[in-house]
N, C-alpha and C positions, 0 to 999 in steps of 0.2 A: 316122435316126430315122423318117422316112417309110417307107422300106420294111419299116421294123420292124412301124407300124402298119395297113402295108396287109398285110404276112400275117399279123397276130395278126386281121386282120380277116374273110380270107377264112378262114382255118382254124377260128374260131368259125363261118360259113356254113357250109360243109363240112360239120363235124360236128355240127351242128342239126339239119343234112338227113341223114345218116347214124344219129341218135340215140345217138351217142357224148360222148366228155367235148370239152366246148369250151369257150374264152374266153367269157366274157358282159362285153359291151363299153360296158352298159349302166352307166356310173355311178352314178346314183344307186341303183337297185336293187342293184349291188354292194355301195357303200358302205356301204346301210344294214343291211345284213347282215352284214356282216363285224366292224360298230361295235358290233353288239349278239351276236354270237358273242365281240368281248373282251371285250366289259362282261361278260357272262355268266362268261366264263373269270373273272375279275380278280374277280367277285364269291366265286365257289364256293372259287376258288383261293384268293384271299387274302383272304378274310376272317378268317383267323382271325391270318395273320397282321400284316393293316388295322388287324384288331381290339389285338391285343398291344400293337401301336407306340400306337392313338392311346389304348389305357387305361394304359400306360407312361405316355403323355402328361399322361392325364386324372389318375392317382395324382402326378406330378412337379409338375405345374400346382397339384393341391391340396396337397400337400407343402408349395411354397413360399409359398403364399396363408397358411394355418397358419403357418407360421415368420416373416411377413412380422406377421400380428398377434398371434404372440407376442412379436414385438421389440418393438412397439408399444407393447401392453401393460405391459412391465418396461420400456420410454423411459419412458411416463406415469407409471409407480410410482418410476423414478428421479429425475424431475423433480419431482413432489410430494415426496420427500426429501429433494433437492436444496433446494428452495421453503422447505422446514421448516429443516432446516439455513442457509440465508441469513438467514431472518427469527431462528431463533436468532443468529446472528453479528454480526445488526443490533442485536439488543437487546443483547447481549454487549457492543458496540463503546458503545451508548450508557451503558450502566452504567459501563464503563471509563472514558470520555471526562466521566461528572457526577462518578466517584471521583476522576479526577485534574485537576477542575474544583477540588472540594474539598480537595484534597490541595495544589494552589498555591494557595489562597486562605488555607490555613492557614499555608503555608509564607514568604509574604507578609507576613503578622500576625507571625508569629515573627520576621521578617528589622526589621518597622519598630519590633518592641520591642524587639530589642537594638541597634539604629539608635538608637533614644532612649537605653537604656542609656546605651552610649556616649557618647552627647552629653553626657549631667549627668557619667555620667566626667569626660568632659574637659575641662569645664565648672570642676567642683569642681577637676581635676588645676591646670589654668590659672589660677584663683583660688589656690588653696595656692602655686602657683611665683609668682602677683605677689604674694603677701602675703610671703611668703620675701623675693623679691626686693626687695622693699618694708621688711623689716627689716633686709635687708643693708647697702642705701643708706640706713636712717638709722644704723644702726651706724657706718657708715662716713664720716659727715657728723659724728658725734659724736663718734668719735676725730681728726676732723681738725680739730674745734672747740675741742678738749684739747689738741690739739697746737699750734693757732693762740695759748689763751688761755697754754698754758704757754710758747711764745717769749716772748709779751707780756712774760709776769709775769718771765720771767730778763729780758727788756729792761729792764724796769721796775725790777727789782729790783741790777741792775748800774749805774742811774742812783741809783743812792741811795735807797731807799725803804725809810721804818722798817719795825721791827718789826710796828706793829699794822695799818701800810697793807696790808704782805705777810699776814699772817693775812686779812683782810678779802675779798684777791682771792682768796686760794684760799678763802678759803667763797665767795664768787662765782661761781668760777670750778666749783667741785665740785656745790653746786645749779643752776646751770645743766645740767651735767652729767645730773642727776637723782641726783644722789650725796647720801652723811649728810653733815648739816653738823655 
């Protein structure tokens, strides 16, 4: 690489001194000539196609900016719809919830009046079956008290007992009964 630099060095000498084409080995005056021969190129050259890409860009960029607050926009108009619809749903829910407040309130009243119903039912039913019952058992106390006073009266009447004594016990024995004497 040295040797590379020492003849690109003397053949720029050489041709300085001859007035021909020669290396310039000067840096920074290179450099800064050759930065502004691209910048130059890359301006004339491409600008129009710099231009294209970055207003492709600039229409893309606002394209999406637009599309970004037009979603915006129909989110916020969906959400106050949304908002309206809730608060509908809420008052909905509450009118539902005082109708079937009132709807087992009444259905309650109805359940404790035939709860009572019932009760004098069976009340009454219970009273008529012990007053039945109640006439069975004196039925049955009085047929047996006919029957107790009628052995008597054949006892009595197998031990000898007149005529008017035997008429006497069975009217006795028949008003007792509740019977016509």
């Amino acid at each position: 690489m040295e040797s590379f630099l020492l003849l690109a060095t003397e053949a720029a000498v050489e041709g300085a001194e001859e007035g021909g084409f020669a290396l310039n080995t000067d840096i920074l005056s290179t450099n800064l000539i050759n930065l502004l021969i691209i910048f130059g190129l890359l301006i004339y050259a491409g600008r129009g196609f710099l231009g294209n890409i970055l207003g492709t860009r600039r229409e893309t960029i606002k394209t999406a900016i637009e599309e970004a607050e037009r979603r915006k926009r129909e989110a916020a108009e969906q959400l106050a719809d949304q908002q309206a619809n809730l608060a509908q749903a809420q008052d909905e829910a509450k009118r539902i919830r005082a109708a079937a407040e009132e709807s087992a309130q009444r259905a309650k009243e109805t359940i404790l009046a035939q709860a009572q119903e019932e009760i004098v039912r069976l009340r009454e039913g219970a009273q008529q079956e012990v007053g039945n019952e109640q006439e069975r058992v004196i039925a049955e106390v009085r047929q047996r008290v006919a029957t107790l006073a009628l052995e008597r009266v054949q006892a009595q009447l197998s031990g000898g007992l007149s005529e008017d004594v035997q008429q006497q016990l069975i009217n006795n024995s028949l008003q007792m009964l509740g019977g016509r004497s």
